[in-house]
C-alpha positions in Angstrom: -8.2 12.8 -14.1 -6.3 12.4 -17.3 -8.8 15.1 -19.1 -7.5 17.9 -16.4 -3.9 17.3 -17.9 -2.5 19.6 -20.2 -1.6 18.1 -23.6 1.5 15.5 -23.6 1.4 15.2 -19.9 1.6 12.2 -17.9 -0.9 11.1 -15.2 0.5 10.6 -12.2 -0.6 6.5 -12.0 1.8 5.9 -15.6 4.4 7.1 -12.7 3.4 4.2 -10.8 4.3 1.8 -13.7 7.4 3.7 -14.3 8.5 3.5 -10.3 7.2 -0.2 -10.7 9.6 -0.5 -13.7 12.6 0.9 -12.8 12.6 -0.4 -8.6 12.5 -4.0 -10.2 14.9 -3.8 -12.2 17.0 -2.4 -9.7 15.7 -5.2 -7.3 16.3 -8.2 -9.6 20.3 -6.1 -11.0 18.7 -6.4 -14.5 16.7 -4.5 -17.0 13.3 -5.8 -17.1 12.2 -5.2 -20.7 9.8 -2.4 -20.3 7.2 -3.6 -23.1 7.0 -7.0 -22.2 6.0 -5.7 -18.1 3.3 -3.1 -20.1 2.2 -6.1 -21.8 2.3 -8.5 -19.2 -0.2 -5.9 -16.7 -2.3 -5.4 -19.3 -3.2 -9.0 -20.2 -4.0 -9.3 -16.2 -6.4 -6.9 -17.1 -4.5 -3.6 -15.4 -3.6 -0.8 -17.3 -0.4 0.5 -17.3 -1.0 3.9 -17.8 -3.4 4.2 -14.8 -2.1 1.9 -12.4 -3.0 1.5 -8.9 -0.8 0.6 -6.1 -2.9 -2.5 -5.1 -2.7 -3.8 -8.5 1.3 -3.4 -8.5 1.2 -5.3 -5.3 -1.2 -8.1 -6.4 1.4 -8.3 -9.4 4.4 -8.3 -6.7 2.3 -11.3 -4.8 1.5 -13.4 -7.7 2.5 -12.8 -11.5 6.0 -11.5 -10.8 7.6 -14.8 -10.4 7.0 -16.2 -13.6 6.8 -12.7 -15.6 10.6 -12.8 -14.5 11.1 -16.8 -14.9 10.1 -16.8 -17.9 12.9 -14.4 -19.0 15.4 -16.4 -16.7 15.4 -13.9 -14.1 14.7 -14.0 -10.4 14.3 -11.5 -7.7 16.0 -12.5 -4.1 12.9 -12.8 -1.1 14.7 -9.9 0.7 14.5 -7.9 -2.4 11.2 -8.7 -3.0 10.0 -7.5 0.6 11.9 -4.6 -0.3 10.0 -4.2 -3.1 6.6 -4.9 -2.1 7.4 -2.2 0.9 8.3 0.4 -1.5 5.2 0.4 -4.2 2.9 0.1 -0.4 4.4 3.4 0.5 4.3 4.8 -3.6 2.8 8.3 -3.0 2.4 9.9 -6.4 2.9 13.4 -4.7 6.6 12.6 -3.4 9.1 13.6 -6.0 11.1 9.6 -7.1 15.2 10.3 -6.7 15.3 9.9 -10.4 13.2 13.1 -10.4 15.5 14.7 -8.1 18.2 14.0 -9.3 17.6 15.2 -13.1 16.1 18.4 -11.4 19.7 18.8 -9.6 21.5 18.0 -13.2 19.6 20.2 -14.7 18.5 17.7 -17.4 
């Protein structure tokens, strides 16, 4: 897949890290430091720039927890559900409501 993309373009699974990036931080009320999640999938043998939504959940299921304790944060069980729900139903087609909404600005 990545060879059909122009130059400098993203494949559409690094949007999956992205989502996965930004929806737990928003689920935990903290920036999760970006690097250290990259880092984190790729020493559980994922990589970031092509992941798959049954990886992000098996991260959601079992590497989460301490990825987060170890940085003294913590993600509520409802929030989690939440979470898991949303990266079940990631379809790279749909536009994110970050993506929307920079189209609407204009930015």
């Amino acid at each position: 897949m990545g060879a059909c993309l122009p130059p400098g373009a993203r494949s559409v699974n690094r949007k999956l890290f992205n989502h996965l990036f930004v929806e737990l931080s928003v689920s935990i009320g903290k920036r999760v430091p970006r690097y250290a999640l990259w880092l984190e999938l790729h020493d559980l043998g994922w990589d970031p720039e092509s992941l798959q939504v049954t990886e992000a959940l098996a991260f959601c299921d079992g590497p989460m927890e301490s990825f987060l304790t170890d940085r003294g944060m913590k993600i509520s069980q409802r929030a989690h559900k939440r979470l898991r729900k949303d990266l079940a139903n990631f379809d790279p087609s749909r536009p994110l409501p970050h993506e929307i909404f920079k189209r609407l600005c204009g930015s």
